[in-house]
NUGUZA-439568 format. One record per residue (C-alpha): residue number from 1; residue in three letters; x, y, z. Coordinates in nm, 3 decimals. Layout:
BEGIN
{NUM; "ALA"; {X; Y; Z}}
...
This chain:
BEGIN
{1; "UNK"; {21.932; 24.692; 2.885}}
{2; "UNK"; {21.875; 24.668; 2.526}}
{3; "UNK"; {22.100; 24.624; 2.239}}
{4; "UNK"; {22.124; 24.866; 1.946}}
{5; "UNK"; {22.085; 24.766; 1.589}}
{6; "UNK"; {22.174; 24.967; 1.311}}
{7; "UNK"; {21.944; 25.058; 0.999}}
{8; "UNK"; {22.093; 25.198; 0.710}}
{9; "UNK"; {21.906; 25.418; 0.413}}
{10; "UNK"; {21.993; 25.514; 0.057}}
{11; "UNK"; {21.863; 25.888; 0.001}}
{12; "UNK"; {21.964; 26.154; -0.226}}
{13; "UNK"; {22.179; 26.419; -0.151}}
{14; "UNK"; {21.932; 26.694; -0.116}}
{15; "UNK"; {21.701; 26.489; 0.089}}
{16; "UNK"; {21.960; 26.423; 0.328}}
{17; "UNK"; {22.035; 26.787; 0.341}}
{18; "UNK"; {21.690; 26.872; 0.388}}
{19; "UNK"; {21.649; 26.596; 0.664}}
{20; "UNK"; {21.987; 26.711; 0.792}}
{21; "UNK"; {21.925; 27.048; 0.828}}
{22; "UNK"; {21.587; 26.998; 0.984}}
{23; "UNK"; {21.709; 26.809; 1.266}}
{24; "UNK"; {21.972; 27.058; 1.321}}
{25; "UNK"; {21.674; 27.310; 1.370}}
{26; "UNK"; {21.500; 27.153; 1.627}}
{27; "UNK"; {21.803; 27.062; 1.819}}
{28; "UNK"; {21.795; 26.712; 1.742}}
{29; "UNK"; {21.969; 26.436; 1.502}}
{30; "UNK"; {21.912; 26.310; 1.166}}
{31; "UNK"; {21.884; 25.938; 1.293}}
{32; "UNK"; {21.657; 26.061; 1.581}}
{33; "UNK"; {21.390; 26.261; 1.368}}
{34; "UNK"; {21.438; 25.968; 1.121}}
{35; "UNK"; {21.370; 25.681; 1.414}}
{36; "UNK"; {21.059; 25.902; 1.547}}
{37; "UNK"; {20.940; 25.963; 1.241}}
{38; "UNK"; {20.945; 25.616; 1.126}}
{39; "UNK"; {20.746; 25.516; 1.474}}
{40; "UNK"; {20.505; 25.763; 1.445}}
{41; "UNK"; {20.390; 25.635; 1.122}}
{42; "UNK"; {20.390; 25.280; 1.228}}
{43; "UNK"; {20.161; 25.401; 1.510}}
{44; "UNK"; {19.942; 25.617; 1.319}}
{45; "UNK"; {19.934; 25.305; 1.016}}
{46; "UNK"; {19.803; 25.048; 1.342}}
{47; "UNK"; {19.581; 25.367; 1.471}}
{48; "UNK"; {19.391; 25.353; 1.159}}
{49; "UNK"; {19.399; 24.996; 1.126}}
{50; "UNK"; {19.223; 24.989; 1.491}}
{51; "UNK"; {18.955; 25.219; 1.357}}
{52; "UNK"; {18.890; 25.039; 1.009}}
{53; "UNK"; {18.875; 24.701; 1.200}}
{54; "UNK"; {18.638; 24.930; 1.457}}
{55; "UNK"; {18.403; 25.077; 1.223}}
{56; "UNK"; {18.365; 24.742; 1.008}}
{57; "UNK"; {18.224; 24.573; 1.305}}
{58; "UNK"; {18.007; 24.850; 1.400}}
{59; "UNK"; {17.813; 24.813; 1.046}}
{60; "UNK"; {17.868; 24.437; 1.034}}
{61; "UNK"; {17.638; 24.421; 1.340}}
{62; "UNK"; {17.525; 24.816; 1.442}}
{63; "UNK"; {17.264; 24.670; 1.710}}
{64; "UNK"; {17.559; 24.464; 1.913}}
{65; "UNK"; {17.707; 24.808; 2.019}}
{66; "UNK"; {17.527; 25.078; 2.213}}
{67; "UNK"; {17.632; 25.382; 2.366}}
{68; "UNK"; {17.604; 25.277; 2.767}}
Protein backbone atom coordinates (compact mmCIF):
# COMPACT_ATOMS: atom_id res chain seq x y z
CA UNK A 1 0.00 0.00 0.00
CA UNK A 2 1.10 3.43 -0.55
CA UNK A 3 1.57 6.30 1.71
CA UNK A 4 -0.18 9.66 1.31
CA UNK A 5 1.60 12.93 1.13
CA UNK A 6 0.04 16.10 1.46
CA UNK A 7 0.37 19.19 -1.03
CA UNK A 8 -0.71 22.38 0.02
CA UNK A 9 -1.75 25.60 -2.37
CA UNK A 10 -2.14 29.32 -1.81
CA UNK A 11 -5.26 30.53 -4.00
CA UNK A 12 -7.57 33.33 -3.71
CA UNK A 13 -10.75 33.25 -2.27
CA UNK A 14 -12.84 33.29 -5.34
CA UNK A 15 -10.76 30.74 -7.04
CA UNK A 16 -11.24 28.43 -4.34
CA UNK A 17 -14.91 29.06 -4.51
CA UNK A 18 -14.98 28.56 -8.06
CA UNK A 19 -12.82 25.29 -7.74
CA UNK A 20 -14.99 24.47 -4.73
CA UNK A 21 -18.12 24.74 -6.16
CA UNK A 22 -17.15 22.91 -9.29
CA UNK A 23 -16.23 19.85 -7.60
CA UNK A 24 -19.34 19.97 -5.66
CA UNK A 25 -21.11 19.79 -9.17
CA UNK A 26 -19.73 16.86 -10.43
CA UNK A 27 -19.99 15.00 -7.24
CA UNK A 28 -16.50 15.06 -6.47
CA UNK A 29 -13.80 16.98 -4.14
CA UNK A 30 -11.78 19.98 -4.42
CA UNK A 31 -8.44 17.99 -3.75
CA UNK A 32 -9.65 15.27 -6.22
CA UNK A 33 -10.48 17.58 -9.33
CA UNK A 34 -7.31 19.45 -8.17
CA UNK A 35 -5.02 15.98 -8.08
CA UNK A 36 -6.65 14.92 -11.63
CA UNK A 37 -6.31 17.95 -12.96
CA UNK A 38 -2.79 18.40 -12.08
CA UNK A 39 -2.09 14.68 -13.72
CA UNK A 40 -3.79 15.29 -16.66
CA UNK A 41 -1.64 18.13 -17.51
CA UNK A 42 1.52 16.40 -16.61
CA UNK A 43 0.33 13.74 -19.09
CA UNK A 44 -0.80 15.88 -21.77
CA UNK A 45 2.80 18.24 -21.12
CA UNK A 46 4.89 14.45 -21.71
CA UNK A 47 2.12 13.68 -24.63
CA UNK A 48 3.35 16.59 -26.48
CA UNK A 49 6.79 16.21 -25.53
CA UNK A 50 6.53 12.52 -27.17
CA UNK A 51 5.26 14.11 -30.35
CA UNK A 52 7.84 17.12 -30.57
CA UNK A 53 10.69 14.58 -29.86
CA UNK A 54 8.55 12.36 -32.69
CA UNK A 55 8.20 14.80 -35.36
CA UNK A 56 11.91 16.22 -34.93
CA UNK A 57 13.25 12.90 -35.84
CA UNK A 58 10.94 12.37 -38.61
CA UNK A 59 12.48 15.64 -40.45
CA UNK A 60 15.95 15.05 -38.99
CA UNK A 61 16.02 11.88 -41.14
CA UNK A 62 12.33 11.59 -43.19
CA UNK A 63 13.79 8.51 -45.32
CA UNK A 64 14.62 6.32 -41.93
CA UNK A 65 10.79 6.04 -41.34
CA UNK A 66 8.25 4.56 -43.73
CA UNK A 67 4.81 3.72 -43.44
CA UNK A 68 5.05 -0.42 -43.40
Amino acid sequence: MTQNETLTINLSKADKEIIANYAQSNGISAAQLVKEAALDRVEDDIDLESYRKAIKEYYDSPGAHGLD
